[in-house]
N, C-alpha and C positions, 0 to 999 in steps of 0.2 A: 227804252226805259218804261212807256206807258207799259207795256205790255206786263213786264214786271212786276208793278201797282198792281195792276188788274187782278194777274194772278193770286196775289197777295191778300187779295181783297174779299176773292172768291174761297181762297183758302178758313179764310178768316168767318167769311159767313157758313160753309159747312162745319166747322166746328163749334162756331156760336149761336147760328141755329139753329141746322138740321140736327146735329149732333145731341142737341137738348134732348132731357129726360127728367123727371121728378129726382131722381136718385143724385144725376151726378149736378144737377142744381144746389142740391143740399151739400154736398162732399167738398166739392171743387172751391166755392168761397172758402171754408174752413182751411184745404191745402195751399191756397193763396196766402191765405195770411200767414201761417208757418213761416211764408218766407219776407213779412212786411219789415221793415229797417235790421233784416238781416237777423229774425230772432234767435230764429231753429240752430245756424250758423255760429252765432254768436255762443248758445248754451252747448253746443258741441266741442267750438273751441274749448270752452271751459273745464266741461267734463273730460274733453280728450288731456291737458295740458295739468289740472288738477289731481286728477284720479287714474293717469296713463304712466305707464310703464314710460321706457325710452322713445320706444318706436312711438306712444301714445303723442306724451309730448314734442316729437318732431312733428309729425302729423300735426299736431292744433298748433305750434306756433306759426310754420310755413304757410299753413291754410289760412291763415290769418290775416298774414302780409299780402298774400292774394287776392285773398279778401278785401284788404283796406286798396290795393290796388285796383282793383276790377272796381270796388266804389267809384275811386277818385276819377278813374277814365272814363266811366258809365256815368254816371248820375253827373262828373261836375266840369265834364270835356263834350263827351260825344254828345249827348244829347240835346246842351245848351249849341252845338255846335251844329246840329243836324235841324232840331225843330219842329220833326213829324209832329201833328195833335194825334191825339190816341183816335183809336177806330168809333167811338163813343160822340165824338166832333163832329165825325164830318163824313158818317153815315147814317143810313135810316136805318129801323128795326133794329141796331144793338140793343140784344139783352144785357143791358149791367145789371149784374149780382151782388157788386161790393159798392162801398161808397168812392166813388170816382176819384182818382189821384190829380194830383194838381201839375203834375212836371210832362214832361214832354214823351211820346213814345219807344222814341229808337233810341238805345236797344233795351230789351228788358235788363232792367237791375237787379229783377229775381230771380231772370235765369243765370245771368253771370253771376253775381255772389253764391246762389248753391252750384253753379260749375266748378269755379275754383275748389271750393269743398270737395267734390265728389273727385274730380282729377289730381288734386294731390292726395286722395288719401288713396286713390288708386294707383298713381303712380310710386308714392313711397312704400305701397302695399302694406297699408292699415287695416285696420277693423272696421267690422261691417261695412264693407267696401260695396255691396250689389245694393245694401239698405240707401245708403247714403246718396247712390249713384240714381235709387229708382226713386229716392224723396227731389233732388236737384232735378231731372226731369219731369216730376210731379207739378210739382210748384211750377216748372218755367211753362208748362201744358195748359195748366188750371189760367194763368193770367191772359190766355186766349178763348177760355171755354167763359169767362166770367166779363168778356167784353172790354178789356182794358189794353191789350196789344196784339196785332198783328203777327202772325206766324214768321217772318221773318226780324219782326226784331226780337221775338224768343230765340230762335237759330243764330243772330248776332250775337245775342246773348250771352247762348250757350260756348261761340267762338272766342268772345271777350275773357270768360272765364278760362277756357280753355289757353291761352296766349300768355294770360297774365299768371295761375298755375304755371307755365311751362318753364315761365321768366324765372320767377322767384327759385323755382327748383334748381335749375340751372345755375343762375347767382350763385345759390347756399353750397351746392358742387363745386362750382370754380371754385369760392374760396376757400372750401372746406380741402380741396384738396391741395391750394397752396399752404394753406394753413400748417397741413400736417407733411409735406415736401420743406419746410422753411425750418 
């Protein structure tokens, strides 16, 4: 498992500081916060669910529930559960870019909430599906480049959203098709 860490760690310093550059210094805080209590997510739902066609609003209700899911397992299970301090704790030389979060590391909650987004609106084959798909990877990338999580709880992250997407999908099928067999 050390070895793992380690890896993790090393991963974490080439993108947080060899990586560095004027350019994606300025960028990268900005594409982080996109994804801060779920904003970008949240106005998407909206626009998808208010102003969508059929297919719009299955898309933003689904992503939704995904959404509220991937919260509730990330931020108020796994995390409290797991306990990492972020990479900012309990290394040297992190560059932090943003004002430092107060909860615990693993796993990112920005990469999972824009996962969920990005896999159901791909899975149900919505709109602007490469946009959505390349902003949810954005955001979960930037909260490694700005010194606030390690590369693999962005990758758990990303798994988290992905699982919990697959659920709700899933569910809304099962019963969608008992539904309409009854």
């Amino acid at each position: 498992m050390g070895w793992l860490i380690r890896l993790d760690e090393t991963l974490f310093h080439i993108i947080n500081i060899e990586a560095a550059n004027t350019i994606l210094d300025l960028v990268m805080p900005f594409i982080s916060s996109l994804g801060n209590m779920g904003f970008v997510w949240i106005i998407l739902t909206l626009v998808f669910v208010v102003l969508g066609d059929k297919k719009g609003k299955q898309v933003g209700i689904l992503a939704f529930f995904a959404f509220m899911l991937a919260h509730l397992l990330t931020n108020r299970v796994i995390k409290l559960a797991v306990c990492r301090p972020r990479p900012f704790l309990v290394m040297e030389h992190v560059r932090l870019l943003i004002e430092p979060p107060d909860s615990f590391s693993f796993p990112s909650g920005h990469a999972s909430l824009g996962t969920t987004w990005a896999v159901t609106n791909y899975k149900l084959k919505g709109y602007y599906r490469n946009i959505v798909l390349i902003l949810a990877l954005a955001i979960g990338f930037s909260r490694i480049y700005v010194g606030v999580h390690y590369p693999f709880d962005v990758l758990a992250g990303y798994l988290m959203g992905l699982v919990c997407s697959t659920v709700v999908i899933r569910f809304y099928k099962m019963f969608n098709k008992n539904k309409t067999s009854a």
